[in-house]
C-alpha positions as CSV (number, residue, x, y, z in Angstrom):
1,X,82.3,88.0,123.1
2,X,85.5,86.3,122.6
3,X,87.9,88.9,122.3
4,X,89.3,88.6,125.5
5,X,90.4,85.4,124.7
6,X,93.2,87.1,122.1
7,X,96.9,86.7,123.2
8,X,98.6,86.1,120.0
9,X,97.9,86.4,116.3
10,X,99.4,83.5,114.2
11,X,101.1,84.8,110.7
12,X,101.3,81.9,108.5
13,X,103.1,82.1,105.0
14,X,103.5,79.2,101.8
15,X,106.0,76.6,102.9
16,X,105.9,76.5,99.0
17,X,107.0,80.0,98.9
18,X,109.0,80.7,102.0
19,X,110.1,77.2,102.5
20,X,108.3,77.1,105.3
21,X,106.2,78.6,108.1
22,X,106.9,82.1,109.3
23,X,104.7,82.5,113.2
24,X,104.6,85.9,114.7
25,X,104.2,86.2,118.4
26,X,102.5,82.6,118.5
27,X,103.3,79.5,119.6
28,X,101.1,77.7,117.7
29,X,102.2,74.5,115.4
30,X,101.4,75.0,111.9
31,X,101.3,72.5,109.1
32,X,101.1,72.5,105.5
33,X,98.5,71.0,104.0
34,X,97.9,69.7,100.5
35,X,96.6,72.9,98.2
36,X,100.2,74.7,99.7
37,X,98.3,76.7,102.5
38,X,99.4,76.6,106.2
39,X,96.7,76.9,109.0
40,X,96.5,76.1,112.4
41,X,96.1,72.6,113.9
42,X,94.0,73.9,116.5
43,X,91.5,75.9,114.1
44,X,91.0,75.0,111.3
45,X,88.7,71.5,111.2
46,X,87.7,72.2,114.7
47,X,84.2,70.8,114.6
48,X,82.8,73.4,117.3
49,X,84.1,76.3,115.0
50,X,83.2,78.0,112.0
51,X,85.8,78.2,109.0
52,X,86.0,81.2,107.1
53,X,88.4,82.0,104.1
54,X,89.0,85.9,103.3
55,X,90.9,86.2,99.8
56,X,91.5,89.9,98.2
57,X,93.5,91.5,96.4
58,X,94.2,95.8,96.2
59,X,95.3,98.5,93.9
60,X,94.6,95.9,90.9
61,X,94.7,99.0,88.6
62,X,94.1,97.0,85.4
63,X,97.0,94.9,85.3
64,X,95.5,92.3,82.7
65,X,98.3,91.2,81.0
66,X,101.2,88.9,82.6
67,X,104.1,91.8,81.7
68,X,107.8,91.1,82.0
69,X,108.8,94.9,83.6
70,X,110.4,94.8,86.7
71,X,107.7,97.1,88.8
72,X,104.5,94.5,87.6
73,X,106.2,91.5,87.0
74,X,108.2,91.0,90.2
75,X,108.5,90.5,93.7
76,X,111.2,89.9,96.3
77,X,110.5,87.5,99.0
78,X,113.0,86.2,101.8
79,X,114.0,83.3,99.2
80,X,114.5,85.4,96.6
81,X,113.1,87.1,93.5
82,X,110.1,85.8,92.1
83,X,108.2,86.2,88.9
84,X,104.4,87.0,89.3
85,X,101.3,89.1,88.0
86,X,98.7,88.5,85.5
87,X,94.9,88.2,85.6
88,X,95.0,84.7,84.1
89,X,97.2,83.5,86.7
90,X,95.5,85.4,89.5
91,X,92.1,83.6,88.8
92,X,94.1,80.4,88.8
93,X,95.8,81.2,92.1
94,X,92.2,81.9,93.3
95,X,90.5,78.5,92.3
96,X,93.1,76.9,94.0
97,X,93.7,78.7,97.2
98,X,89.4,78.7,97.3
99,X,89.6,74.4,97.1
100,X,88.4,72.9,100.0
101,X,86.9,75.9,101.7
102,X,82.8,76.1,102.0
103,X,83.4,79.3,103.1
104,X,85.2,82.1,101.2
105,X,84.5,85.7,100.3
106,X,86.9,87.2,97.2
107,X,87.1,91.3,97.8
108,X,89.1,94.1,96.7
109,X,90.5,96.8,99.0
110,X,90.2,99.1,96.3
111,X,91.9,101.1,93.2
112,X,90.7,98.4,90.7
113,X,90.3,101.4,88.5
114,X,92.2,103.7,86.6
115,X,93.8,101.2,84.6
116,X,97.4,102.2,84.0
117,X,97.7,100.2,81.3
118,X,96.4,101.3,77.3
119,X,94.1,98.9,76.7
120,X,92.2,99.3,79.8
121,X,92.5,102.8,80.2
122,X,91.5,103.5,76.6
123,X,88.7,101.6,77.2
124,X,87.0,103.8,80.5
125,X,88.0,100.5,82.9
126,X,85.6,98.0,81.7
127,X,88.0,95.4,80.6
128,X,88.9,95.3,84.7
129,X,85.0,95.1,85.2
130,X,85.0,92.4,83.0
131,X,87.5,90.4,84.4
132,X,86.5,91.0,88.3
133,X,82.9,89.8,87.5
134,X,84.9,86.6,85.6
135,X,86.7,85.7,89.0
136,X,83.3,86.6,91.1
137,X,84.4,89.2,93.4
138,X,81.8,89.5,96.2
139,X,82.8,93.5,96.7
140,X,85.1,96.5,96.3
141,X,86.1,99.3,98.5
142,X,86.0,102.1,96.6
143,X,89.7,103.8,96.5
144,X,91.1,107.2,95.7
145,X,91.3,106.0,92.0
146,X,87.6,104.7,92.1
147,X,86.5,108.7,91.8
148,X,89.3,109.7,88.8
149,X,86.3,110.0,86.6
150,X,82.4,111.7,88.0
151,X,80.7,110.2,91.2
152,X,78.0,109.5,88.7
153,X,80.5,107.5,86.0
154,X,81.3,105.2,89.2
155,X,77.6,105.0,90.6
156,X,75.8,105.0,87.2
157,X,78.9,103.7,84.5
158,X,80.7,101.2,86.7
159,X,78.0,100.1,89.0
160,X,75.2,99.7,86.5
161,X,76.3,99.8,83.1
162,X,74.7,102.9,82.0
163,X,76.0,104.2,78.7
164,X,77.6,107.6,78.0
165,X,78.3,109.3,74.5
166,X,78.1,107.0,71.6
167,X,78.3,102.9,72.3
168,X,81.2,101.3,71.6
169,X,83.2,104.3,70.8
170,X,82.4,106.5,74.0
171,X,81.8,103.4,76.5
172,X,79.7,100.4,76.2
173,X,82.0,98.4,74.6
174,X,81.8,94.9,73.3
175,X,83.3,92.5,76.1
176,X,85.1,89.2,75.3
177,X,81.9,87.2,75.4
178,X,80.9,89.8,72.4
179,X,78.2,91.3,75.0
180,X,77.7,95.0,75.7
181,X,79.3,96.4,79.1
182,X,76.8,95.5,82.0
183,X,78.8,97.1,84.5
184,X,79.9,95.2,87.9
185,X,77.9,92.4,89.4
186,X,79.3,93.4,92.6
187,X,78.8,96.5,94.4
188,X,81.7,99.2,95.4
189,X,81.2,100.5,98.9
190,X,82.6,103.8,101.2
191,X,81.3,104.8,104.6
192,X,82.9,108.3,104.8
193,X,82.6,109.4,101.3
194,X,80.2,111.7,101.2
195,X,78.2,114.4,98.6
196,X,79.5,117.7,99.9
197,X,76.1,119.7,98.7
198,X,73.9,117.0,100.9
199,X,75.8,115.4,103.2
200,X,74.7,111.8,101.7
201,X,76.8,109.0,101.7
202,X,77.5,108.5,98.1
203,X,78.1,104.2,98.3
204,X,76.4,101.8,100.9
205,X,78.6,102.1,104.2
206,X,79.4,97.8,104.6
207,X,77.8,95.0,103.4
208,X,77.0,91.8,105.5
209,X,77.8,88.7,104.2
210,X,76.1,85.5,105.2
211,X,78.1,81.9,105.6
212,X,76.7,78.4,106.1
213,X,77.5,77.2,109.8
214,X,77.4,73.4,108.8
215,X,74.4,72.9,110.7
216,X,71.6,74.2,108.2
217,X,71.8,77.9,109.6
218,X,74.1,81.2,108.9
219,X,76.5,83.5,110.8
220,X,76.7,87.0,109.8
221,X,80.2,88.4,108.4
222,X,80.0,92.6,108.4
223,X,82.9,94.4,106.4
224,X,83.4,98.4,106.7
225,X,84.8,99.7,103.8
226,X,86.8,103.1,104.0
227,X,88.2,105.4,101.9
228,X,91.4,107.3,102.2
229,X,90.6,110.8,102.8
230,X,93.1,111.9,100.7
231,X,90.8,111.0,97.9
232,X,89.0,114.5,98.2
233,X,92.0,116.6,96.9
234,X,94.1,114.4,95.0
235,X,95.5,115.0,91.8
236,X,93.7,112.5,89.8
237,X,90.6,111.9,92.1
238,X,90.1,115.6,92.9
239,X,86.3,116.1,94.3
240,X,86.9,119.7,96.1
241,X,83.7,121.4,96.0
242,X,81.9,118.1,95.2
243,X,82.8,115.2,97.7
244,X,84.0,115.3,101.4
245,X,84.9,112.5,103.5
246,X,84.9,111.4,107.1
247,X,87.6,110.7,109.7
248,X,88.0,107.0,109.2
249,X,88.4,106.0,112.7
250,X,85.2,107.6,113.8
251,X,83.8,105.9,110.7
252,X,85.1,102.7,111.6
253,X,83.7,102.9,115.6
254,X,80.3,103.9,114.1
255,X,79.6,101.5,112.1
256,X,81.1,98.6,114.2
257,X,78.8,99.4,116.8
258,X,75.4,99.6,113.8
259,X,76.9,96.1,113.1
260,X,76.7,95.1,116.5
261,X,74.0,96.2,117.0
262,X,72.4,94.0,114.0
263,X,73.7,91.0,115.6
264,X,77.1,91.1,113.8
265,X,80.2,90.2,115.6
266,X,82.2,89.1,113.0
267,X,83.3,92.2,111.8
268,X,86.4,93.1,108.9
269,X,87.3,96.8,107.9
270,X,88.7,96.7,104.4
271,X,90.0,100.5,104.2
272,X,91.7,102.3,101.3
273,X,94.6,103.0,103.0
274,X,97.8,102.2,103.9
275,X,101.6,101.9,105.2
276,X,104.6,99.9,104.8
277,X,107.6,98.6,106.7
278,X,111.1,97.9,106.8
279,X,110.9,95.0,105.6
280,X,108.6,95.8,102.4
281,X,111.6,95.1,100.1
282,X,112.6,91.9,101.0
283,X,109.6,89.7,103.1
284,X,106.1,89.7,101.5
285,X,104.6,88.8,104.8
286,X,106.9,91.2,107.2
287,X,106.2,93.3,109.6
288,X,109.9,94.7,111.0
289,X,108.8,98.5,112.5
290,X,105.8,99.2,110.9
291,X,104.8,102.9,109.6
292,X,102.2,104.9,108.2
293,X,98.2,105.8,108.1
294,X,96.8,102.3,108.4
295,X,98.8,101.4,111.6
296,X,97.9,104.3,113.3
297,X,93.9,103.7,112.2
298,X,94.7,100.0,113.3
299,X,95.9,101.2,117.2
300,X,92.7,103.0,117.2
301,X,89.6,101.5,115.8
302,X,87.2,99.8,117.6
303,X,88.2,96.5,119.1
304,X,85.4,94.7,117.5
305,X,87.1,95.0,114.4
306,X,88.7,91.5,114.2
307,X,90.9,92.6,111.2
308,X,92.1,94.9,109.1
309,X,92.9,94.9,105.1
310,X,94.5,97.5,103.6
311,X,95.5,99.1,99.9
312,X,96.8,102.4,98.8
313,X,100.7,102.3,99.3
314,X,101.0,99.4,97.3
315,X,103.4,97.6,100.4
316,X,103.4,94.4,101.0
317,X,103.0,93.4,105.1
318,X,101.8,91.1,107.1
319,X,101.4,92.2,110.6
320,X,100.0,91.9,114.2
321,X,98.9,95.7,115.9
322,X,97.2,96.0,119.1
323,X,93.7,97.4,119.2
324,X,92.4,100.1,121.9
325,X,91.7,97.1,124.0
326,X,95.2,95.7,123.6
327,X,94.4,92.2,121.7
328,X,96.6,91.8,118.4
329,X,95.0,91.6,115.4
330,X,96.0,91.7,111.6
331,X,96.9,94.0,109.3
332,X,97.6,93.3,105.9
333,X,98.3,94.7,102.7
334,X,99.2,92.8,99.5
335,X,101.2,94.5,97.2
336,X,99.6,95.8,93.7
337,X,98.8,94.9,90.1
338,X,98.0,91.5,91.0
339,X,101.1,90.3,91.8
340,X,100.1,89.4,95.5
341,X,96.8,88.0,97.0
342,X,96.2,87.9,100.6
343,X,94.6,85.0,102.4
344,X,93.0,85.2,105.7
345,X,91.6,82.4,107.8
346,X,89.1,83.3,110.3
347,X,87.2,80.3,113.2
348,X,84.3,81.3,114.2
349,X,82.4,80.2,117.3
350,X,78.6,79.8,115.8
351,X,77.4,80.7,119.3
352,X,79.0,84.1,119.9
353,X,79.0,84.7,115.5
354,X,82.4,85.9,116.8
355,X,86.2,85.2,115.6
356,X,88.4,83.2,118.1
357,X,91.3,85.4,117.0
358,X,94.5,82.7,118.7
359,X,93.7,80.8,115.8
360,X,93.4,83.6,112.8
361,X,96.3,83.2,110.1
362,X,97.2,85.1,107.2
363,X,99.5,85.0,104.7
364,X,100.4,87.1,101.3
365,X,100.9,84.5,98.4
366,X,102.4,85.6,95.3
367,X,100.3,85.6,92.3
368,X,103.4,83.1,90.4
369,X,103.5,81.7,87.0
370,X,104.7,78.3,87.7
371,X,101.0,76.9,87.5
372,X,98.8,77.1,84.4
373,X,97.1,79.9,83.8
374,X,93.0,80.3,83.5
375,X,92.5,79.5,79.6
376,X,89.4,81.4,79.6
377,X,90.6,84.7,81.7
378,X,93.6,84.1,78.9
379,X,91.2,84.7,76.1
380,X,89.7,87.4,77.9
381,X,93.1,89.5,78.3
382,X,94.0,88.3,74.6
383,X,91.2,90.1,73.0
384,X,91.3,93.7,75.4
385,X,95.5,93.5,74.2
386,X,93.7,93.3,70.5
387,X,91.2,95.8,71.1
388,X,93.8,98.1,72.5
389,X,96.1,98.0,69.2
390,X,92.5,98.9,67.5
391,X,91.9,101.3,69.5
392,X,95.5,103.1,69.2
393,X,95.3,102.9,65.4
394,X,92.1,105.4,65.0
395,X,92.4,108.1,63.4
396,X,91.3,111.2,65.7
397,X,92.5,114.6,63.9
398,X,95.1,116.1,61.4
399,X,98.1,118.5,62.1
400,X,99.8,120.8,59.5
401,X,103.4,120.5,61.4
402,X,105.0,119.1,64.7
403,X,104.2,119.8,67.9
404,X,106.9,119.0,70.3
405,X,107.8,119.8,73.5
406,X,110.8,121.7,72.8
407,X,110.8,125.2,74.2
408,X,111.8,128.4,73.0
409,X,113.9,130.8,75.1
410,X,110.7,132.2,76.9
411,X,109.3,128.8,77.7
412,X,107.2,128.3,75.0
413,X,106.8,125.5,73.2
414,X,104.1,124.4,70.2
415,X,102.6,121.3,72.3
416,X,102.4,123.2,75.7
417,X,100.1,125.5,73.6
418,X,97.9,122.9,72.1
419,X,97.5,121.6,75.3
420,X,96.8,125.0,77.1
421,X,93.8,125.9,74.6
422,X,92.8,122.6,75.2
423,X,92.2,123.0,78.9
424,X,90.5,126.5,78.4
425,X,88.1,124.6,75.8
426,X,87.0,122.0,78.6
427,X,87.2,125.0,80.7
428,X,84.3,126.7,79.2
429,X,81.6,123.5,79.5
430,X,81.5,124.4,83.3
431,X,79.0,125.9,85.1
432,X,81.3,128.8,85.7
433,X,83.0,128.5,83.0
434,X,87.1,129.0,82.8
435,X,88.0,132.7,81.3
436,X,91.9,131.4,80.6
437,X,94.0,128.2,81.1
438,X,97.6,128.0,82.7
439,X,99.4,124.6,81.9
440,X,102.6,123.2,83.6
441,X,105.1,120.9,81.7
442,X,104.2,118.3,84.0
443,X,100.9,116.4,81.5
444,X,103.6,116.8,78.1
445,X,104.6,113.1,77.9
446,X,105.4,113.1,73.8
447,X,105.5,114.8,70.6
448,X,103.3,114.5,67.9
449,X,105.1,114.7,64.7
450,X,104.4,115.4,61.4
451,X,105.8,112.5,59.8
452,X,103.8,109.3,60.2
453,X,105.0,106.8,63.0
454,X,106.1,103.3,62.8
455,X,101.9,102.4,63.2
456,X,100.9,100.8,60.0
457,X,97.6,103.1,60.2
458,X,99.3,106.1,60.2
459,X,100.4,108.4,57.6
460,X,101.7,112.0,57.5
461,X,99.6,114.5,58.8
462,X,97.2,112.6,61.0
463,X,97.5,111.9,64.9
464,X,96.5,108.4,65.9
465,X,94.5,107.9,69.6
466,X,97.5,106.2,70.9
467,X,99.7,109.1,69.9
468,X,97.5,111.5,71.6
469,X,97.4,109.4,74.4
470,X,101.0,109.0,74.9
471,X,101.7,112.9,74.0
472,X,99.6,114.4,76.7
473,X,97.7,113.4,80.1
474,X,97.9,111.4,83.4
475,X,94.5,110.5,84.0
476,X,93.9,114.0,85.5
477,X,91.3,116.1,86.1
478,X,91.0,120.1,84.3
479,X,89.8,121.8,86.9
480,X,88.5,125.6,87.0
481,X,88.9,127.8,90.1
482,X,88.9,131.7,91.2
483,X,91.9,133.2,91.7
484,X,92.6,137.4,92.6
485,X,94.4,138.9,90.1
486,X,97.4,139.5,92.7
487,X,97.5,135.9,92.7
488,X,98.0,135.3,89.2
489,X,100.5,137.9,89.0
490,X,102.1,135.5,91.7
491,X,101.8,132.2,90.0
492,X,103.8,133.9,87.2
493,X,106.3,135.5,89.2
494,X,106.7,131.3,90.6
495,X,107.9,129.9,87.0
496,X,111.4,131.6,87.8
497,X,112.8,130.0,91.4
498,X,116.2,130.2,93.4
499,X,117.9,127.4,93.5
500,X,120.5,126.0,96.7
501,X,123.5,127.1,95.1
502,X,122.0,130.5,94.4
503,X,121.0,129.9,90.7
504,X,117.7,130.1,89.3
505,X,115.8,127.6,87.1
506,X,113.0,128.3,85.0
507,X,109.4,126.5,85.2
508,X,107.3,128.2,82.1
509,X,103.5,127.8,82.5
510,X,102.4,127.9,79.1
511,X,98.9,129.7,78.9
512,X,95.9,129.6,76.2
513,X,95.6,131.5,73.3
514,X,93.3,134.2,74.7
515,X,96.6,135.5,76.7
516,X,99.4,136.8,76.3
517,X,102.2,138.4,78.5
518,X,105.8,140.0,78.6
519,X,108.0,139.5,81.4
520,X,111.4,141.3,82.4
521,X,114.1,139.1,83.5
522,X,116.4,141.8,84.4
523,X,114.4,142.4,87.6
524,X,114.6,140.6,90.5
525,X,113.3,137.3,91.6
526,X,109.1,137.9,92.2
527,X,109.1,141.6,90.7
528,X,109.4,140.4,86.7
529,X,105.6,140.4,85.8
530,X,103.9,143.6,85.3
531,X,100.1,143.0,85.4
532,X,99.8,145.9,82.7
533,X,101.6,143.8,80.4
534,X,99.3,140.4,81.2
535,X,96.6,140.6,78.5
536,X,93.8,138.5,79.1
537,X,91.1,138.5,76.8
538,X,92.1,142.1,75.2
539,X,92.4,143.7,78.5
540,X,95.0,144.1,81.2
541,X,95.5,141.9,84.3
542,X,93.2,143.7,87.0
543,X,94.8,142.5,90.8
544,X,92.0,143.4,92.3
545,X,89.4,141.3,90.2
546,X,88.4,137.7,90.5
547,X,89.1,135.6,87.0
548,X,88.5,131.5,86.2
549,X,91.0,130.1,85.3
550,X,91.4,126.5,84.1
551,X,94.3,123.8,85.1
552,X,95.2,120.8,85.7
553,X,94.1,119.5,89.4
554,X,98.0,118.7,89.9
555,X,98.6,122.1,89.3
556,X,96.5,123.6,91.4
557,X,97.1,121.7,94.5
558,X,101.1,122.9,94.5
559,X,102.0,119.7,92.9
560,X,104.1,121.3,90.1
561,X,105.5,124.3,92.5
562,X,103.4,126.9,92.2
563,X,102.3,127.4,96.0
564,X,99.8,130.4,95.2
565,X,97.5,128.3,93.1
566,X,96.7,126.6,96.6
567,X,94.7,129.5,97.6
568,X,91.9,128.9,95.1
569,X,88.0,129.2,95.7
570,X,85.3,127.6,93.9
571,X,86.5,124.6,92.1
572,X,84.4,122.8,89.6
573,X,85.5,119.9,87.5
574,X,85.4,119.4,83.7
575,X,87.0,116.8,81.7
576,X,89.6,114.5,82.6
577,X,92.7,115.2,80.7
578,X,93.2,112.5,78.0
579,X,89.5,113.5,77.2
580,X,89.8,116.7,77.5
581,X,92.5,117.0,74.6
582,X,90.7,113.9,72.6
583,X,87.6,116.1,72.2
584,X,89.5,119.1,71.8
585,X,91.0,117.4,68.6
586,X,88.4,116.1,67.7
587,X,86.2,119.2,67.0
588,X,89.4,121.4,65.5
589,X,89.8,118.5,63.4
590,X,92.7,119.9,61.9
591,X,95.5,121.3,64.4
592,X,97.9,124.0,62.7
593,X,101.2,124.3,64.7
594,X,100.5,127.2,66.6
595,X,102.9,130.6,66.7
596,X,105.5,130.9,69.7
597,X,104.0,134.6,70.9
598,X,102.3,134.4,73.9
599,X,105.0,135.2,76.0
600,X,107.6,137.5,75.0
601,X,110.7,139.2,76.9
602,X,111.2,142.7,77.3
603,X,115.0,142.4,76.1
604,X,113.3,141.3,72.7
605,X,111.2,144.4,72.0
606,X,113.6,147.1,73.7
């Protein structure tokens, strides 16, 4: 093996960018050469070695169109601010950076899903799909934000194209070509993410890619893809009860040594996880006093991992970390929404298969707009910003008043309630099924008025998709759990909190219409509820019974401040939460603005 021949890793960046080469801990001459790139003089055209380009790109999250916002359509570099993102400039970024090089392998290091944007989101992710298979991305990690949705709508949806509910208004849409949704021609990959009922891995582990060594034969190229672990109880990819995952350095050791042992020495972990640095504001290819998961992964994992490519924090680094066997190797991360692509050049030595790492470069580019952009990925993001204001404008239910987010002096308000019974309704489709729901103020993003908007569709009386969408939901997850009485006596006691200066404020859950409860304000702090006066389902709070009880995952990790809902048991999932009050409005049909009684003070009735 050649890794003893590592002393220094060479960190090249765009003298078209950066004005000209930044080397880290190398001595190495770099020069520019004609399609903007730096490399080594030393490696790259060395007729003895092997020439391999590694292009990706992370945390993609259905950025399609080229916005002007200054969180996706900028980037500060040490030569100032620069103007980037869009898929149409990304693929043209990638054609060019890809000219010249026999070998090169496009991948993701994952979170190309959950499309944050309407048009993608709306539309379950398959514009993204769409456009991935359009640039020819070889693979995926699958990230945190890969398992928002079921294993199944990844493995079966995603992967294959397999339809769910009605096509082309459930999923299965028509594409820009005017084709049905054939799901990815490329293949999303974990090897610690695993089914928690069988202990089966739930994605292929790595994939080996094969490239041409210019003399008629091949050398293998293995890449380990991880997944943060964090994925398992997260508040938009919560799997508790349903996926676990393994420690990703013993992952990564593993399943460097079955590559190994399959004749691979070339060998890349692309892993879901990540860190930043001092310098994350100002350098796209910095490395000043590194931090975080990845670089702590990177010290550790097995030196015949010859580089490492990270996503997750969406940070933008570029740096050198010593493995176990104290050889420097990179480890990168390139920003997020397409606004930076990373570019690693590996030389091979065809009779080891391994990477001569002195002569490895990388370098972030930014994904600018001072090139033309693909006409054909253009077209593409054209027609999912068209399908998106189609989308918006249906029709979905009718309301008889407003329902806004304004509360009432006990916390109440006439969207919190909507939004409540709407979680107990996906509640019940569980296997054991939710008796109540508690909601948190966190998922009420707008109200839904009355009046018509400013969408010529609407009209008074009738909610559009895209004012559901915007009025309620963060791509999480309802989730039911068991909780003691005592413990939901608790969680209620947690809406009122002391403050630093000795005041209280006031966090009302709102609950669903099968509850209702007085509280006593004149009592102190934690002694306000009386389970006598919780009513659930007809019948008195009982501490000492077990009860269902539906939320939203970020409310039931402690995300919203309510540390007793921590303690739950038995979590299932049911309906992400956009869906979940779609199809909740969809089968009422007709939403009447719902009475402000479920919670009442005592003051008002003594």
């Amino acid at each position: 093996m050649l890794k003893n021949v590592l002393k220094r890793l060479s960190l090249a960046s765009t003298a078209a960018i950066l004005g000209s080469s930044i080397v880290m801990g190398s001595s190495y001459a770099f020069a520019a050469e004609s399609d903007g790139q730096t490399g080594s003089k030393q490696g790259k055209g060395n007729s003895d070695l092997v020439d391999l380009q590694l292009l990706s790109l992370t945390d993609f999250h259905g950025y399609l169109q080229a916005l002007n916002d200054k969180s996706n359509s900028q980037i500060m570099t040490k030569d100032g601010q620069l103007t980037v993102g869009g898929a149409a400039y990304m693929a043209a970024h990638i054609k060019k950076l890809k000219n010249g090089h026999e070998n090169s392998i496009l991948f993701s290091a994952g979170d190309d899903l959950s499309g944050w944007p309407f048009e993608v989101a709306s539309h379950h992710n398959e514009p993204t799909v769409e456009f991935l298979n359009a640039i020819g991305l070889d693979f995926s990690v699958a990230g945190n934000h890969e398992f928002d949705a079921t294993k199944e709508f990844l493995t079966e949806h995603i992967m294959k194209g397999k339809s769910f509910g009605e096509v082309g208004v459930d999923s299965s849409f028509t594409d820009s070509s005017g084709k049905k949704f054939k799901g990815a021609d490329y293949d999303y990959l974990s090897a610690n993410i695993r089914e928690a009922d069988t202990g089966k891995l739930v994605l292929k582990p790595y994939t080996i890619e094969r490239i041409h060594d210019g003399k008629g034969g091949t050398i293998p190229v293995g890449f380990i893809a991880i997944t943060t672990p964090a994925t398992i109880q997260g508040s938009t990819s919560f799997q508790d009860g349903i996926l676990t995952a393994d420690p990703m350095v013993d992952t990564a050791n593993r399943y460097a040594k079955e590559l190994q042992k399959k004749g691979v020495e070339t060998i890349i972990a692309v892993v879901h996880e990540g860190g930043s640095t001092k310098s994350d504001g100002t350098d796209i290819n910095g490395s000043d006093s590194p931090f975080g998961p990845i670089f702590e992964f990177a010290k550790e994992a097995s030196p015949a991992i010859d580089a490492i490519v990270s996503g997750h924090w969406h940070a933008k680094f570029n740096a050198m970390i010593d493995d176990p066997a104290g050889n420097p190797r990179p480890v990168v991360e390139a920003a997020n929404h397409g606004r930076l692509l990373n570019e690693m050049n590996l030389s091979i030595d065809p009779k080891t298969k391994d990477v001569v790492r002195d002569l490895t470069t990388s370098t972030n580019h930014p994904v600018t707009r001072d090139i033309p952009a693909d006409p054909e990925i253009e077209k593409m993001v054209s027609y999912w910003a068209e399908r998106g204001k189609e989308r918006y404008a249906q029709p979905v239910a009718e309301l008889t008043g407003d329902l806004t987010r304004t509360r009432n002096e006990n916390g109440e308000s006439t969207l919190a309630n909507v939004a409540a019974d709407a979680h107990y309704h996906a509640g019940k489709k569980v296997e054991k099924p939710a008796e109540f729901a508690l909601t948190a103020a966190s998922s009420l993003r707008g109200d839904l008025l009355f009046k018509k908007g400013s969408n010529p569709a609407d009209r008074d009386g009738q909610i559009l998709f895209g004012e559901m969408w915007h009025a309620h939901g963060y791509q999480n997850p309802v989730a039911v759990v068991t909780l003691t009485g005592q413990q939901i006596k608790l969680i209620l006691e947690e809406q009122w909190r002391k403050k630093a200066d000795g005041s209280e404020s006031f966090h009302p859950l709102a609950v669903s219409h099968n509850v209702n409860y007085r509280f006593d304000k004149s009592k102190p702090l934690n002694d306000r509820i009386n389970p006598k006066d919780v009513m659930i389902n007809g019948e008195s709070l009982d501490l000492d019974r077990s009860y269902r009880v539906a939320a939203l995952a970020y409310l039931i990790i402690g995300a919203d401040g309510y540390p007793t809902f921590t303690q739950y048991r038995q979590p299932e999932r049911a309906e992400v939460d956009y869906w979940a009050f779609l199809n909740y409005l969809k089968e009422k049909q007709v939403i009447e603005t719902p009475a402000l009684n479920r919670v009442t003070s005592l003051s008002e009735v003594q």
